[in-house]
C-alpha angles and dihedrals in degrees: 000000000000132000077238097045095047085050099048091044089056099047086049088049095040093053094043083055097050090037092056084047089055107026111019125243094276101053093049121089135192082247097059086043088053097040090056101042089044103247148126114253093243091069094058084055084053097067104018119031094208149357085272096062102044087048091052091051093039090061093032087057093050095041092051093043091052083046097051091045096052099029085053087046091043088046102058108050104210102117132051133255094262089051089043098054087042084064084055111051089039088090085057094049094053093047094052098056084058102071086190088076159034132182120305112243081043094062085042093047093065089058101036097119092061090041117110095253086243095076084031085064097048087048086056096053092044087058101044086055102050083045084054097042097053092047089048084051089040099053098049093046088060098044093047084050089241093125133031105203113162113217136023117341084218093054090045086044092058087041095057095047098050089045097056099039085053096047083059099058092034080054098057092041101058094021092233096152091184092060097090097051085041082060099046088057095048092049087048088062095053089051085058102247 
């Protein structure tokens, strides 16, 4: 492939992303995708053969991002687990000040059912390895003393991603674009922060 082709496969990729956060999967066309990176419909077909596809690569690039970000900062082992889940929650936050849009895989789980089981499949994963991430987070916090949780990291870890992904869409009902930091702070609390 092409400089061009790479380029034009990421725009395409960059505005179906923002287009499901603000849309949802079901009301976006290849047209609409077309019409906002300034191409013909056929080039979208080039890189990606149908709606299915795209949405499987649009949420494979953003899980992996996010995993390459917190198993780097796990990884490393130079900051500690409340810095680390401050890392963590800072996607949320900067989701939460834009009241167009809310994770991805959160826009796509209201609609998971009507999904093609292939980008049911890559949801799925997003959300098993948030779930994993926040446990590993979780459990060396607790044993570093950072955080006092009472009960079963898993349990807190669950707690903590339904919490955020519902404060997004709580966010953008009610455009209260400070929810989501008044429930960082909340969850924060529970931790034992």
């Amino acid at each position: 492939m092409t400089k061009e082709n790479i380029s034009t496969s990421e725009r395409i990729l960059d505005v179906t992303e923002g287009l499901i956060q603000s849309r949802g999967y079901s009301a976006i066309s290849f047209n609409d995708i077309a019409e906002k990176v300034g191409i013909k419909k056929p080039s979208i077909l080039y890189h990606y053969q149908n709606k299915s596809v795209l949405g499987v690569a649009v949420v494979n690039r953003y899980r992996k991002k996010l995993e390459s970000m917190l198993d780097g900062i796990l990884s490393e082992h130079k900051l500690s687990a409340t810095q680390i889940l401050d890392v963590y929650f800072s996607p949320y936050l900067n989701l939460g000040k834009n009241k167009e849009k809310i994770c991805l895989c959160g826009a796509l789980a209201g609609e998971y059912m009507a999904l093609p089981k292939n980008l049911q499949a890559e949801i799925t994963l997003f959300y098993q390895d948030n779930k994993k991430w926040l446990l590993d987070i979780l459990t060396l916090g607790k044993s570093a003393g950072d955080f006092s949780f009472d009960g079963d990291p898993e349990a807190v870890a669950s707690l903590v991603l339904d919490t955020l992904q519902g404060s997004l869409v709580m966010s953008r009902a009610t455009s209260d674009l400070s929810h989501v930091e008044k429930t960082i702070v909340a969850l924060k609390r529970v931790i034992g922060l």
